[in-house]
GUDOMI-640056 format. One record per atom (N, C-alpha, C): atom name; x, y, z. Coordinates in Angstrom, 2 decimals. Layout:
BEGIN
+----+---------+---------+---------+
|  a |       x |       y |       z |
+----+---------+---------+---------+
| CA |       X |       Y |       Z |
...
+----+---------+---------+---------+
REM end
This chain:
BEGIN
+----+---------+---------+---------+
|  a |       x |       y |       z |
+----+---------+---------+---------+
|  N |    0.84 |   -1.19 |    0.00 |
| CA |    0.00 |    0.00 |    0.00 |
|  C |    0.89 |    1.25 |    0.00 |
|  N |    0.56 |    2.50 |   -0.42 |
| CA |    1.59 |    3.48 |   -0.56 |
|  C |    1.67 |    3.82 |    0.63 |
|  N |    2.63 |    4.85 |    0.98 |
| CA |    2.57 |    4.92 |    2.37 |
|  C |    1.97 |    6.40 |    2.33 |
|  N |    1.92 |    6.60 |    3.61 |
| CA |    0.87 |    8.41 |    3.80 |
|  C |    1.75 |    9.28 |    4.30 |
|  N |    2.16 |    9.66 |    3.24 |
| CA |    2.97 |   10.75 |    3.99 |
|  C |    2.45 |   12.10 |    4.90 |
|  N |    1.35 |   12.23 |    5.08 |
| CA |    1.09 |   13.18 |    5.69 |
|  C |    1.26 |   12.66 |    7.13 |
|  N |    1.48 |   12.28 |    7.29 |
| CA |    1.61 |   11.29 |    8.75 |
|  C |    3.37 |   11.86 |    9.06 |
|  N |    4.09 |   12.40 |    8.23 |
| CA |    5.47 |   12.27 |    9.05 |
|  C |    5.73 |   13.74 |    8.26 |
|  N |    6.68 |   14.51 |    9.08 |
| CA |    7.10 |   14.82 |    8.81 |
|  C |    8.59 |   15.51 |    8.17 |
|  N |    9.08 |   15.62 |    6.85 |
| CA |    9.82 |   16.03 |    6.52 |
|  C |   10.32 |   17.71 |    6.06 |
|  N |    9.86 |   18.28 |    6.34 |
| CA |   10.21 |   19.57 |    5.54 |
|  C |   11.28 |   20.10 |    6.94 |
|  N |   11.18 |   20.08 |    7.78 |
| CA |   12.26 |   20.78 |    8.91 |
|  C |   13.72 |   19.91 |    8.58 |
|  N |   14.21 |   18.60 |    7.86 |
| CA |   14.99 |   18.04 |    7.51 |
|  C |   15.39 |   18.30 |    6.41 |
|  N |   14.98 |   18.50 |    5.51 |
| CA |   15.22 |   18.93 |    3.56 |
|  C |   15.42 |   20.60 |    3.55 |
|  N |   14.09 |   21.37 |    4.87 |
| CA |   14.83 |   22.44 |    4.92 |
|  C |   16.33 |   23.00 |    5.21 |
|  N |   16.79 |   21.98 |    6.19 |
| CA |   18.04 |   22.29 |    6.78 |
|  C |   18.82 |   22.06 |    5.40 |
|  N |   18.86 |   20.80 |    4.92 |
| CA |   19.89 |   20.55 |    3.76 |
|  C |   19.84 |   21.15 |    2.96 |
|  N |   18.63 |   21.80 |    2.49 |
| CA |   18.37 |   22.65 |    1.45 |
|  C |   19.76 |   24.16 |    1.84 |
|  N |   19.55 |   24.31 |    3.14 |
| CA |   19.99 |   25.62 |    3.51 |
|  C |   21.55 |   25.37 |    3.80 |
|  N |   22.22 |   23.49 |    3.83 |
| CA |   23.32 |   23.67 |    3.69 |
|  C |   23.88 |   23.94 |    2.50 |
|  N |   23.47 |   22.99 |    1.50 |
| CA |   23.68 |   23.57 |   -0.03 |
|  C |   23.99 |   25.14 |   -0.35 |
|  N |   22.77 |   25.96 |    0.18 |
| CA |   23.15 |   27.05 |   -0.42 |
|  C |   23.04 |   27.92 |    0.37 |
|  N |   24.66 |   27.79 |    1.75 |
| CA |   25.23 |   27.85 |    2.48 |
|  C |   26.99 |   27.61 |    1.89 |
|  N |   26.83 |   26.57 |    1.25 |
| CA |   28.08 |   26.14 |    1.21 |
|  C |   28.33 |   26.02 |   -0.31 |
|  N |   27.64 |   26.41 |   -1.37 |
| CA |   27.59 |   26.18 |   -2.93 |
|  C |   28.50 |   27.06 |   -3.12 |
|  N |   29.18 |   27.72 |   -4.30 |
| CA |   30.02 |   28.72 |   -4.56 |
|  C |   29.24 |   29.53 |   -5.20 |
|  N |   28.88 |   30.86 |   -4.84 |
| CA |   28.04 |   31.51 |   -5.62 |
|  C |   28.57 |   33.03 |   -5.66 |
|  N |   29.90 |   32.62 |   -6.28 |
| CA |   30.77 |   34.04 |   -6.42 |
|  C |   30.99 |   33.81 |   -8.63 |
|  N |   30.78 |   32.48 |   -8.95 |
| CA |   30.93 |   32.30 |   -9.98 |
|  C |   29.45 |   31.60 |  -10.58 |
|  N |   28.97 |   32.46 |  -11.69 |
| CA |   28.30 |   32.12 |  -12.49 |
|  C |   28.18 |   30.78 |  -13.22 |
|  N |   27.86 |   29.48 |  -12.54 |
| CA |   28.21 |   27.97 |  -13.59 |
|  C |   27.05 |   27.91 |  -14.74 |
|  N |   25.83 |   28.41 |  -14.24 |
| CA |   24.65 |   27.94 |  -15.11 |
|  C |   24.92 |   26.72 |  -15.44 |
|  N |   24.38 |   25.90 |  -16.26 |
| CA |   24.11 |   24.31 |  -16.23 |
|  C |   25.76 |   23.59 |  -16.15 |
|  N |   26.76 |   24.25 |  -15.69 |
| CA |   27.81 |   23.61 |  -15.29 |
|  C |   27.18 |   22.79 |  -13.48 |
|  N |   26.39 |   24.06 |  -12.96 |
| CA |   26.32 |   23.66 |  -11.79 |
|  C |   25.54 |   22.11 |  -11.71 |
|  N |   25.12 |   21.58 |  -12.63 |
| CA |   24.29 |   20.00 |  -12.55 |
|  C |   25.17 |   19.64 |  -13.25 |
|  N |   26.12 |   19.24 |  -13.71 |
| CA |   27.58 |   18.50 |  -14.17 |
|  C |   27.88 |   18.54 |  -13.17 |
|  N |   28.29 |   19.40 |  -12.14 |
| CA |   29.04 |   19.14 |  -10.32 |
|  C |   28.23 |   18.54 |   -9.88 |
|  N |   27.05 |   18.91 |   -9.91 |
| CA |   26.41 |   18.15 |   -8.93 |
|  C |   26.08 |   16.64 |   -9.22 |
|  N |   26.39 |   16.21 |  -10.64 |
| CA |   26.60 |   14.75 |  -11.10 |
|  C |   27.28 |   14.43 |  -10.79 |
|  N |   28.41 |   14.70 |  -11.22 |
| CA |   29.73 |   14.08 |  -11.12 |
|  C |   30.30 |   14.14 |   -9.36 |
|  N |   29.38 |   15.14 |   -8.44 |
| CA |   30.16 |   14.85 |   -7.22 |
|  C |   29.21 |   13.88 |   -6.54 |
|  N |   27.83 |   13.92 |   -7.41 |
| CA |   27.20 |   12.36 |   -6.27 |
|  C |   27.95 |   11.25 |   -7.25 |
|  N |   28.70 |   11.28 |   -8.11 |
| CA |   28.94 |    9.68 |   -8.94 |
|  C |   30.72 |    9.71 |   -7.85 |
|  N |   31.11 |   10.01 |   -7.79 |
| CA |   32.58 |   10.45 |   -6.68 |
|  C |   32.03 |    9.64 |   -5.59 |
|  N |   30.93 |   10.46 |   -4.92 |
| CA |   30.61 |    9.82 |   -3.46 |
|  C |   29.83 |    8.36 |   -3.34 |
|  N |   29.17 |    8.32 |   -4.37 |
| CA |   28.82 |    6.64 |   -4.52 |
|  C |   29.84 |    6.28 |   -4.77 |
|  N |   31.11 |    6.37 |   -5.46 |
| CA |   32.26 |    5.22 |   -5.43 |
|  C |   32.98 |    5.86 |   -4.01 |
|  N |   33.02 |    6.30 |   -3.34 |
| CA |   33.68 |    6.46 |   -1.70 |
|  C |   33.16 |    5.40 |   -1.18 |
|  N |   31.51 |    5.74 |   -1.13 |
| CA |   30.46 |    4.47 |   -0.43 |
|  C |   30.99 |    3.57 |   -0.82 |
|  N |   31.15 |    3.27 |   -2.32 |
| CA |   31.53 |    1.25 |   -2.83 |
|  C |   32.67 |    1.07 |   -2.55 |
|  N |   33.71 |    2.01 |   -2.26 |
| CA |   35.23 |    1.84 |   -1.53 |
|  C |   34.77 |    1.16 |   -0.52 |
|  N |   34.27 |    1.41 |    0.64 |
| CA |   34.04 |    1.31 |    2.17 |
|  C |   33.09 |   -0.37 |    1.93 |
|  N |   32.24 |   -0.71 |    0.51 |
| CA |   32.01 |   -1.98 |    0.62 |
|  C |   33.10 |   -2.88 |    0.35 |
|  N |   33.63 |   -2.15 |   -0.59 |
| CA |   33.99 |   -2.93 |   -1.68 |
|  C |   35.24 |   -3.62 |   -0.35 |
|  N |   36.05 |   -2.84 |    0.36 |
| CA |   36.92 |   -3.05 |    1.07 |
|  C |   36.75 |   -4.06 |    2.45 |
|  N |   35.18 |   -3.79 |    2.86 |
| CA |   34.66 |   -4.61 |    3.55 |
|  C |   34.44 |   -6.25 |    3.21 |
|  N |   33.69 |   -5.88 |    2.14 |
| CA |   33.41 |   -7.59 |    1.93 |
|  C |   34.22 |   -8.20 |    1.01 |
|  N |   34.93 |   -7.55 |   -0.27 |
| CA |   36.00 |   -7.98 |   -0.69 |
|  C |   36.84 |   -8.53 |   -0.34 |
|  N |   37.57 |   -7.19 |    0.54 |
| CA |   38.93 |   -7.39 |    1.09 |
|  C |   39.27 |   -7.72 |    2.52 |
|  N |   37.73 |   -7.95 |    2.97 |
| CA |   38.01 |   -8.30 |    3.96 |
|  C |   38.62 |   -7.49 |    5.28 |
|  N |   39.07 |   -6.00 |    4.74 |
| CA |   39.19 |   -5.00 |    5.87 |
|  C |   38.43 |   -4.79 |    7.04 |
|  N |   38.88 |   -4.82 |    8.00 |
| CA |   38.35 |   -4.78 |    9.54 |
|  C |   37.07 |   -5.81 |    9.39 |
|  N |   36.89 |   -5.81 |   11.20 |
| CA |   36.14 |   -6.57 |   11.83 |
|  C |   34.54 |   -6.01 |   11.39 |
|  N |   33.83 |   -4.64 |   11.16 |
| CA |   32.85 |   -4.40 |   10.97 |
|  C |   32.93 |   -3.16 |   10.35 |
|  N |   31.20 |   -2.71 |    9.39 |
| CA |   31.49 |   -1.95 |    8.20 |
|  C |   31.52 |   -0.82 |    9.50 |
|  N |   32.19 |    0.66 |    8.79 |
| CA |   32.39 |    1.53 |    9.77 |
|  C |   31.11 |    2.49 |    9.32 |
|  N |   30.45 |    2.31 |   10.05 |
| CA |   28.81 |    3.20 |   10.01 |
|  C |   28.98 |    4.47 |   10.04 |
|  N |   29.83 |    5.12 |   10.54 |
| CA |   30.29 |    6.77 |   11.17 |
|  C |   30.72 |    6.94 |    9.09 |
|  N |   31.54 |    6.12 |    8.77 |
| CA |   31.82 |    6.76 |    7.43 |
|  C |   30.96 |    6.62 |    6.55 |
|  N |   30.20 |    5.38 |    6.73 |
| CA |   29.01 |    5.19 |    5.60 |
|  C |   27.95 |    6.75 |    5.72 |
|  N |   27.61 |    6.81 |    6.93 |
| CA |   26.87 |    8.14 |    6.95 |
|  C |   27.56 |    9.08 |    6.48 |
|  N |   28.86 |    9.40 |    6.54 |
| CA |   29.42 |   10.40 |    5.94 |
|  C |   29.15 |   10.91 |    4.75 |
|  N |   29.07 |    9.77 |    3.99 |
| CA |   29.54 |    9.37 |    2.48 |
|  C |   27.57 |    9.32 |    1.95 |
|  N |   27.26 |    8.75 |    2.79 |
| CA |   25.46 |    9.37 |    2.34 |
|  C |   25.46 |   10.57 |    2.50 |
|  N |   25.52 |   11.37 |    3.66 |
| CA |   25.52 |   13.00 |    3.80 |
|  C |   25.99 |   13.19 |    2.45 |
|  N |   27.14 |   13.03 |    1.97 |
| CA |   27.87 |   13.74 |    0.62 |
|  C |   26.63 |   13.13 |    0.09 |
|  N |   26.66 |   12.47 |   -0.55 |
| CA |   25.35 |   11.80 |   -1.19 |
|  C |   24.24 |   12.84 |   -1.73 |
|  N |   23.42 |   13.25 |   -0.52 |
| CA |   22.15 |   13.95 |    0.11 |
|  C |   22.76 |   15.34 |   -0.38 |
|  N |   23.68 |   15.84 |    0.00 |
| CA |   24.50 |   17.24 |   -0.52 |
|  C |   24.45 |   17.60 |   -2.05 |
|  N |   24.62 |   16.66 |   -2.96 |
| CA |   24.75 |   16.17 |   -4.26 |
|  C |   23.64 |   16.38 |   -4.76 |
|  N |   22.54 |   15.60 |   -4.32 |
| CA |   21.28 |   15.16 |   -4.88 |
|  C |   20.31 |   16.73 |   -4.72 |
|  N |   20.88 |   17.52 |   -3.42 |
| CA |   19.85 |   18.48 |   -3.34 |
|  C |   20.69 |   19.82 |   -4.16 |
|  N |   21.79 |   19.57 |   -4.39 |
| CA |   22.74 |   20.39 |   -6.27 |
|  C |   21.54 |   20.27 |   -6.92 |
|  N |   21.80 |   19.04 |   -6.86 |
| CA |   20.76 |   18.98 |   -8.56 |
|  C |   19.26 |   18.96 |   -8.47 |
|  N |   18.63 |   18.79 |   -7.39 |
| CA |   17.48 |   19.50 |   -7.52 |
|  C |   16.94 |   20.63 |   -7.48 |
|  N |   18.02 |   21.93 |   -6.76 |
| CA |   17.86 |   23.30 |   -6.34 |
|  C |   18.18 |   23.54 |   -8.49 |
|  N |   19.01 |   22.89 |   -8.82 |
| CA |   19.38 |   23.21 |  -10.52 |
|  C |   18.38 |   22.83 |  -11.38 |
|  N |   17.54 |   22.20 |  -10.98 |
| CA |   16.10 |   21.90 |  -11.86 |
|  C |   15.06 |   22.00 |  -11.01 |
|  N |   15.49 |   23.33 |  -10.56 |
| CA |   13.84 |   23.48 |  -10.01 |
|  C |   12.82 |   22.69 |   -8.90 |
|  N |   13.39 |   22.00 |   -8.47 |
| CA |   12.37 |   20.64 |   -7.70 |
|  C |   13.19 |   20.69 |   -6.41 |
|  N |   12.05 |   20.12 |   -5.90 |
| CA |   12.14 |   19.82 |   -4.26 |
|  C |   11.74 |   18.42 |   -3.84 |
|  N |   12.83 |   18.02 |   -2.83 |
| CA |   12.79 |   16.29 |   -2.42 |
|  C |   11.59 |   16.05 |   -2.55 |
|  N |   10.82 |   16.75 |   -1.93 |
| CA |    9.38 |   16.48 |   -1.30 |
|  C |    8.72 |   15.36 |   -2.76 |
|  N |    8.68 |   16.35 |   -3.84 |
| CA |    7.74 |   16.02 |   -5.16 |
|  C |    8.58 |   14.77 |   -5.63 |
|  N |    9.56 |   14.74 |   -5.25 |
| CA |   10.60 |   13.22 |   -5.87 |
|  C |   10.15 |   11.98 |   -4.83 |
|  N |    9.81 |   12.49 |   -3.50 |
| CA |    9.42 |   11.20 |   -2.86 |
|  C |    8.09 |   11.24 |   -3.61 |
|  N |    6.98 |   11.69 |   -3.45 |
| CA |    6.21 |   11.61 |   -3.70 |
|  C |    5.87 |   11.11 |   -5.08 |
|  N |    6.55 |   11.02 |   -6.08 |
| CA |    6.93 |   10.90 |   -7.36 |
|  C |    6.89 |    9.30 |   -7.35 |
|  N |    7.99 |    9.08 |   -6.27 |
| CA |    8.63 |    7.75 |   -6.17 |
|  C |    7.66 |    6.73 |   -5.39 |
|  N |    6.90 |    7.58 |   -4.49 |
| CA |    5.94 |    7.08 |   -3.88 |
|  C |    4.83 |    6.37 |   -4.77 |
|  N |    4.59 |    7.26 |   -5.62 |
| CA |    2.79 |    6.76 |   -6.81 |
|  C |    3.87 |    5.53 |   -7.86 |
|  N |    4.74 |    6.21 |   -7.86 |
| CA |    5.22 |    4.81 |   -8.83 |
|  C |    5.67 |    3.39 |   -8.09 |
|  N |    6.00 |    3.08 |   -7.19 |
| CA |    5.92 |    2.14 |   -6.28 |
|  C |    4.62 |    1.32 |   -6.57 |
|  N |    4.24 |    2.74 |   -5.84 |
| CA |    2.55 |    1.68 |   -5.48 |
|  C |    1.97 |    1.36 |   -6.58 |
|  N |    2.21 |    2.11 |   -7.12 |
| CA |    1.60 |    1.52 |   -8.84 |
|  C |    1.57 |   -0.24 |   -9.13 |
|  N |    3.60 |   -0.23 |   -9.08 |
| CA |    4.19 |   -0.99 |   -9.45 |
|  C |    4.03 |   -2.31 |   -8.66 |
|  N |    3.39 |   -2.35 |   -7.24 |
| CA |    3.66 |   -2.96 |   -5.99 |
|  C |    2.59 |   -2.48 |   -4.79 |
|  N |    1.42 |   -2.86 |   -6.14 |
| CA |    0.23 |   -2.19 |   -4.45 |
|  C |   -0.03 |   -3.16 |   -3.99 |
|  N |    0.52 |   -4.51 |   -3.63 |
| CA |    0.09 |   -5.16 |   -2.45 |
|  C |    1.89 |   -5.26 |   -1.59 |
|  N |    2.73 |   -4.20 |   -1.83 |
| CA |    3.95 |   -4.75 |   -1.40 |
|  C |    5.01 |   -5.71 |   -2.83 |
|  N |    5.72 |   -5.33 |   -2.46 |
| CA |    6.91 |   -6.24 |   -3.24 |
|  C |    6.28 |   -7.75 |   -3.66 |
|  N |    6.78 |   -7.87 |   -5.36 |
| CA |    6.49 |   -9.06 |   -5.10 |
|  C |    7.24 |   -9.23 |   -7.02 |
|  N |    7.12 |  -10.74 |   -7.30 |
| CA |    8.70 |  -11.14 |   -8.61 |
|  C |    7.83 |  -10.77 |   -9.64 |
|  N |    6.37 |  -10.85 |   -9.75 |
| CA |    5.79 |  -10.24 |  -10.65 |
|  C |    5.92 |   -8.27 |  -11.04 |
|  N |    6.06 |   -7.82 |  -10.26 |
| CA |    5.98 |   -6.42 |  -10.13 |
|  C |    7.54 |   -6.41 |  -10.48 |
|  N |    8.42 |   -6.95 |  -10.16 |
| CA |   10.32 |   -6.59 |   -9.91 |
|  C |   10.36 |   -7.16 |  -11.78 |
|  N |    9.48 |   -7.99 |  -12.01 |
| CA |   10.06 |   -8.63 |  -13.24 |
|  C |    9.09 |   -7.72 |  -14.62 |
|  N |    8.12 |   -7.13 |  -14.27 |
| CA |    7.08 |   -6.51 |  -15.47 |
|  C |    7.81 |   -6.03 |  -17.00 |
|  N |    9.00 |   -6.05 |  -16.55 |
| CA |    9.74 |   -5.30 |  -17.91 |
|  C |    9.93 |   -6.46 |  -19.03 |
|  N |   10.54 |   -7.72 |  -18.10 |
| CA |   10.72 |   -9.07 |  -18.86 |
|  C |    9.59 |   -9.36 |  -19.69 |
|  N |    9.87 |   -9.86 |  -20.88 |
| CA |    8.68 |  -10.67 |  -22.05 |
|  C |    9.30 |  -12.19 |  -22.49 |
+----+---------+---------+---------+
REM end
């Protein structure tokens, strides 16, 4: 079933990030659509940090357990990235969950299931 979002709230959380972004963006130089090339290319950077920290874990077998303090790090960068490129096209998390929300349920209104994961297959 989709879930209800009016039941939780997010906007005091997306506000803050919203306000680190553009807090911390460079806005002494004019990028125009350079600024969503950074903001691609620095969430595709921080997803391979994240797959470092797996890759090193279960690969290589580095340390006893994954280090959670950096994984959050490396999502924060993540979340930093993602709200680049939505302040650069106009949109706000909110309409992307919600986005993501109707297509789910679409896809999966009784919950997950191999029919719904597989619909593309013929």
């Amino acid at each position: 079933l989709p879930l209800q979002w009016n039941s939780l709230v997010l906007n005091p959380t997306l506000d803050l990030l919203n306000s680190i972004v553009e807090n911390t963006l460079n806005k002494q130089d004019d990028f125009g659509e350079l600024d969503a090339n950074h903001g691609l290319i620095g969430l595709m950077g921080e997803i391979g940090e994240y797959s470092d920290i797996i890759k090193r874990h279960y690969h290589y077998q580095l340390g006893d357990s994954l280090d959670t303090d950096h994984i959050c790090e490396e999502i924060g960068d993540m979340l930093y990235y993602i709200q680049v490129l939505l302040n650069c096209h106009g949109l706000v998390m909110e309409d992307c969950i919600f986005s993501l929300n109707a297509k789910l349920a679409k896809r999966y209104p009784y919950g997950w299931s191999r029919q719904g994961a597989d619909r593309d297959k013929k």
